[in-house]
Every structure is written in C-alpha cells, then in structure tokens.
N, C-alpha and C positions, 0 to 999 in steps of 0.2 A: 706719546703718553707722558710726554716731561712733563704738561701741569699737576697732573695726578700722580707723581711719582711718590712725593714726599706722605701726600693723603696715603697710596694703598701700603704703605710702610708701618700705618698708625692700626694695622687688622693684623694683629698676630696669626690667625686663620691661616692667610692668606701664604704663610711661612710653610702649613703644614700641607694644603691643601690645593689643589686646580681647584678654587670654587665658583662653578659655574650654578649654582641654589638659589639666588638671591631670589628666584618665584616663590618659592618655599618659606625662605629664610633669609631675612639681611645679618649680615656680621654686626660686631658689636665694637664698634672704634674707642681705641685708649683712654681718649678725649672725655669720652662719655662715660668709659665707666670709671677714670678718676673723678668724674661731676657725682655718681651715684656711690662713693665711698664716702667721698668727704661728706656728702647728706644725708649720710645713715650715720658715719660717727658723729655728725653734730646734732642729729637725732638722739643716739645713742646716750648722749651726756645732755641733754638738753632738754629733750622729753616735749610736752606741748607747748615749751617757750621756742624750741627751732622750729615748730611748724607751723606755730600763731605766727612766727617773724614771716614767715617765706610761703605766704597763702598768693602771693604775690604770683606767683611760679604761674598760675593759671591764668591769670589775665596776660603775663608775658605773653603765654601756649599762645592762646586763642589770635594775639595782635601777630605771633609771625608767622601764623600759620594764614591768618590772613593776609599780610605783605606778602606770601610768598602765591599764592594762590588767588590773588583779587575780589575777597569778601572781606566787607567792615568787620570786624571782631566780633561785633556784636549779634552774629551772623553765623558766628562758630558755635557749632556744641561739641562738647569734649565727651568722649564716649571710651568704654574701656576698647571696644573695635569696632567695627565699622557693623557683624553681626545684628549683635545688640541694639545699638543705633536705629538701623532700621527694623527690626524688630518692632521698639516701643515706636517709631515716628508713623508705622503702617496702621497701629493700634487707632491713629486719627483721620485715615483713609475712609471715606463713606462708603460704607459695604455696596456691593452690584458695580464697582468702580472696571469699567471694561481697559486691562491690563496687555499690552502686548511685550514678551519675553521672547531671547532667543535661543534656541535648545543647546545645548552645551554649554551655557553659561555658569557660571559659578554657583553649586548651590545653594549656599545661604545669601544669595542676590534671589533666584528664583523661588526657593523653597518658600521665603515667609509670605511670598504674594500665592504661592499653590494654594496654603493651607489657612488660605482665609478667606473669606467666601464673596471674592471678585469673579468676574468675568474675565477669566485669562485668554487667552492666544499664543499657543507657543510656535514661535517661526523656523521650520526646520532649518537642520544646519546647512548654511554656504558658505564658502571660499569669498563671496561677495554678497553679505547681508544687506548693502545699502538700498537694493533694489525692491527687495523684499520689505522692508518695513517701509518704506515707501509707499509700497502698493496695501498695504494690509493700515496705514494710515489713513487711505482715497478710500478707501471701500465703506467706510464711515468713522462714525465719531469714537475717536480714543481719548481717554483719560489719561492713560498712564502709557509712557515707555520708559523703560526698564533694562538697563543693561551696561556691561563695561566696558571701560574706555579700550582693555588690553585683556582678549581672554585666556583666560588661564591655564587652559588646556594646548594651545600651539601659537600664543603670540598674535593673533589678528587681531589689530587697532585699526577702531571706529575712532577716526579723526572728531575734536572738536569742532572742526570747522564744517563737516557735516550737519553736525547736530543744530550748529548754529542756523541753518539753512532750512532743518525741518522746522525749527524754532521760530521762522520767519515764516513758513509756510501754512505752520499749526499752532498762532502766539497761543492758544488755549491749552495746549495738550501740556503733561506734567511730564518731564523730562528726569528718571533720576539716572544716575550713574554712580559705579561701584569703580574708584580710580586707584586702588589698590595696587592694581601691576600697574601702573600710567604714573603717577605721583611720584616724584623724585628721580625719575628718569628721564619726564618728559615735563616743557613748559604746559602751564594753563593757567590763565583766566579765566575767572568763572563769572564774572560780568559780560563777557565778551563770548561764553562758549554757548549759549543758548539753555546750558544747561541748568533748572530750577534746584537740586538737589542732589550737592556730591561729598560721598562719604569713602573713608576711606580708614585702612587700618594701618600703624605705622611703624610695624616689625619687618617689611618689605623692603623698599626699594628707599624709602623715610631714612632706613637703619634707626629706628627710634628702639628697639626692643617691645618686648610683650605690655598690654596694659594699656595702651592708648591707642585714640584713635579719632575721629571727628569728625562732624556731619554738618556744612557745608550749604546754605540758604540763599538762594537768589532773589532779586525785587520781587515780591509779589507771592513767593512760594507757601512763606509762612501760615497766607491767608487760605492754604486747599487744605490744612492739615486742624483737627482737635484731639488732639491724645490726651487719653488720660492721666497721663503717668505725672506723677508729681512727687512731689516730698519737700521736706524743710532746706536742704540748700539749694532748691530750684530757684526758692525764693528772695536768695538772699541772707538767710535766718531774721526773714525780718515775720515776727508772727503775723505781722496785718496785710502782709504782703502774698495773699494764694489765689485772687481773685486776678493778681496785675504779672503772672509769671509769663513768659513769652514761649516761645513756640523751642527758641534753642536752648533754653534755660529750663525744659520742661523732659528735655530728656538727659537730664544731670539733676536728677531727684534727688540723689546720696551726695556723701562724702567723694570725692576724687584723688585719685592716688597722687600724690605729689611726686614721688619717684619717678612713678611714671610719666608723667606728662612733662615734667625737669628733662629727663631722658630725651622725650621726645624734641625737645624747647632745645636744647641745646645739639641734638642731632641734625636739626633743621638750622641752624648756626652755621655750621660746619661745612653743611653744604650749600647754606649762601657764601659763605666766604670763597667757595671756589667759582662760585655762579653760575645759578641754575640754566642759563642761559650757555653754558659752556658745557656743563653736563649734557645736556639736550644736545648740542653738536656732535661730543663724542656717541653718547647714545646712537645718534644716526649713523655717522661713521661707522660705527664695530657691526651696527644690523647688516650696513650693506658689506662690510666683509664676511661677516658669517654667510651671510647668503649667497656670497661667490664661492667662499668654500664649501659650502655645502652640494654648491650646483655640479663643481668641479669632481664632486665625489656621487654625483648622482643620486644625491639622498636630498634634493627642497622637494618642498609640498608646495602645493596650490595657493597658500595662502599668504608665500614668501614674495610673492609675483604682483602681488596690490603694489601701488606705486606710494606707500610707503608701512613698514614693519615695522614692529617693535622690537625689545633685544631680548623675547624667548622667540625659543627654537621647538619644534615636533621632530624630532629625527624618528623614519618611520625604519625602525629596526627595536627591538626588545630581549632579543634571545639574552636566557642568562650566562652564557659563554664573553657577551659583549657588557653587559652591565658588572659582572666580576674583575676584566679583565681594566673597566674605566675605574672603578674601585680599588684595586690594586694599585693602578699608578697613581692615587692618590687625587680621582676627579670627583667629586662630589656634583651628583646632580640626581632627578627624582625622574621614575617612572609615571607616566602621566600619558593615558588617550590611547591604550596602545601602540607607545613609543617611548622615545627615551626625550626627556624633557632639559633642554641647558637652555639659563640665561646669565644674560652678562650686566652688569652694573660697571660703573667709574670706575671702583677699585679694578677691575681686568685689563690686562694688555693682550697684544697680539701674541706674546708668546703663550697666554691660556688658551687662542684660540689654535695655535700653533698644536699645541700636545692632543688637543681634541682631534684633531683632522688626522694626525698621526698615529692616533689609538683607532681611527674609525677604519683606518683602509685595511 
C-alpha cells in the first residue's frame, strides 16, 4: 500500500472510520476541498468577475475527463449525474425502440427505459449474465443494451472487453452503460470498449463530490439520438446558434455549476497523478484478497467466482446484531440485496480488510 499511503492520509474520514462505502459514497480529499474554498472566497469577493474569469473550468472537465477515458472532449457532456443525463438523452430515443435490461440493475439505469414506451426485455438475474444476453441478442433484432459496467447491488462486472465482442458481433445494436461503480477504479477506453454511450456520476469512486457527472459519445452514437432538450448555453449563448447545437451540448441546456465540475476536474487530477493504471492494479489485488477472505470465512457468493470482480462485496448475512456490532467499531458500510454490502477503493489497506474479517467471525 506504500504508493497510496501519502494519498489515504489527505481523507480525514478515513482517521475516523473503517470506510468500506465508497459504493455509496466516495470521501472528499483535502486537495479538493482547499480547491472549492479558495473558489467560493474568490467568488465571494469577486462576484461575476470570478466566474466570467474561470468559465474555463468546463472545457478543462470535459478535456480530462476525456484523456482519462478515451473520448475527444467534444464527445463529453457534463451532466449534474449521470440520472439526469440519461433521462433527457432517452427523450431522443425513437419510441417502439426494442431495449434489453438486466433485472437487478440500478434503478434509474432501468427505470427511465420502463417508463417510456419502448419494448423492454428484462433478463433475469444470473451469477453469469454474459450468456444470457447473448442469446436474447440471437433471438432477433435489438436496439438497445442497457446496463453496468459494476452492479450495484453485489459487485458483478461485465468486462469491457465483452461488450466489445457483442459490439463486433451486433456493430448495429446501441450499447449504453451506467460506469458509475466501474470509473476510477477501473481502466477504460471507450473507443476501444465497444461501448456507444457511457455516463457516469462522480460522487463515487471519481471522489468528485455531489453535482457532476457526464455522458460519454462514441463514433457514430450521436447519430441514433434527437432530444429535445435545449436551452441557451447548449448553444453557446450565441442567439443564431439553436438550429447547429450537437447532440452533447444538448443535454447542458442551462448554466453549469462551476464548483462542481472544478471539483470533479481537479478530483480526476489527483488520481491521474497516482495513475489510473496503478489504481486498476490495486483495485484487482484487494478484489482477489477480499475474496480469499471471504471464502476463508465461508461467506463468497456465486458471483465472487467469475474470473474477474470488482471491489464490492454481497456478504450474505444482515442480522442487526452484526450491522450494530460493524458500526460500533467504527466500519461504515450499507445494507444492500439482502446483505451487508462493503467496498474498497485506493484510499483502503489490508488492515481495513483485516478489522472486516475480524468483526465477521
């Protein structure tokens, strides 16, 4: 853990608490919120001369959020979450659109394609989805897949490099994905994942805090969607400019919070300097530890056993005698699926995973 030692040092949290939440919740680093003091007092005394200077903030967002993810900037839309995001981008979905979803998946991934009047498919839950949407692909023509990278409820990750595969097998079919718990734990290219459309919200695993978020265009995607949503900074503020607004620029109709997306901009900083690529190691490393200790105690699931996890956990136990007694010593984690739900991010060592195995037996 020595590369990260000086990082998890900058989470006063992490003084108070075992935080195994980051599914929940990412902490909020030093770093970041001396960035968001200094830009409210210069706010503060400055008024629309600090935020006319520093409109800038968003073309930063948009350019390292694409370096860090493999989309031209121009490619990004900044969203306050990733909800919203797809909310208005479905709005440009051609109704009767035949959608296949997988049942336990996140509900505002699922919900906003329910309650709008496509041809869903929802694929019952497995331990091994890949087979199943597969065959529910073959059986005919789909428009839409629908689903995330890391689901939310016990950690099973659908590899990019799956999708890439249906991508080559279905170049037609619209691919979106919700990378929410996937994103700043794990690498991705999104030229390279097959995937058309990835949004994502960056209070998670980002640690961006509340307020941002961004929705993610691959070649070609732009051209399946017309939403209607618009407004005057889609365009630019330029008034002759409503007729030439583009497809990511059309779901950032309003104003954008600057705080927020500085937040985000500079959270994404922080952990390129450590390198996302290093992250992603640890990442695998702590899954395949959690999952030895887990096994050791007799408590993995079915879905620890894919030949490769993420870093949430299902532990299938819930009684309030055991979520009281992880709370007392000070383990922060959420109730989630009929079990008790922990994940691990960068900022964690082995001795968090150490106090977990120690409270479980």
């Amino acid at each position: 853990m020595t590369p990260f030692r000086h990082f998890r040092n900058q989470f006063p949290a992490l003084r108070r608490y075992t935080y195994l939440n980051t599914a929940a919740w990412g902490l909020l680093h030093e770093s970041v919120l001396e960035w968001r003091q200094e830009h409210d007092l210069d706010y503060l005394i400055g008024g629309s001369v600090h935020k006319m200077d520093c409109l800038d903030i968003l073309d930063r967002t948009r350019e390292r959020i694409g370096a860090c993810f493999g989309c031209p900037a121009g490619q990004v839309a900044l969203v306050p979450n990733f909800s919203i995001g797809l909310n208005l981008l479905l709005e440009g979905l051609p109704k009767g659109s035949r959608v296949v979803l997988l049942e336990g998946d996140y509900p505002s991934l699922n919900w906003p394609f329910l309650s709008r009047d496509f041809r869903v498919e929802v694929l019952p839950s497995d331990p091994s989805p890949e087979e199943q949407i597969l065959g529910a692909l073959r059986t005919g023509p789909v428009d839409v897949l629908a689903l995330s990278l890391v689901r939310w409820i016990d950690g099973l990750l659908i590899e990019p490099d799956f999708l890439a595969r249906v991508k080559s097998e279905f170049p037609d079919l619209l691919i979106i994905a919700d990378g929410t718990q996937y994103l700043g734990a794990f690498l991705l290219d999104l030229a390279a994942s097959g995937i058309d459309v990835l949004g994502a919200s960056g209070y998670k695993w980002l640690l961006g805090g509340n307020g941002n978020g961004f929705m993610l265009f691959g070649q070609g995607a732009t051209e399946r969607f017309q939403p209607p949503s618009s407004g005057f900074n889609a365009s630019g503020h330029d008034l002759s400019g409503r007729e030439g607004i583009s497809l990511p620029r059309s779901l950032e109709p309003g104003h954008l919070d600057l705080l927020c997306f500085g937040s985000l901009n500079k959270s994404l900083e922080l952990l390129q300097d450590i390198g996302l690529d290093v992250i992603e190691a640890q990442s695998r490393t702590m899954s395949a530890q959690v999952v030895e200790a887990l096994q050791s105690l007799g408590l993995d699931t079915p879905v620890v056993h894919r030949p490769r996890h993420s870093t949430i956990f299902n532990i299938p136990r819930s009684e309030d005698a055991l979520m009281e007694r992880l709370s007392g010593a000070g383990l922060v984690c959420s109730r989630r699926g009929g079990g008790i739900r922990v994940s691990f991010h960068c900022y964690n060592s082995e001795n968090d995973l150490d106090q977990l195995v120690e409270l479980l037996k």
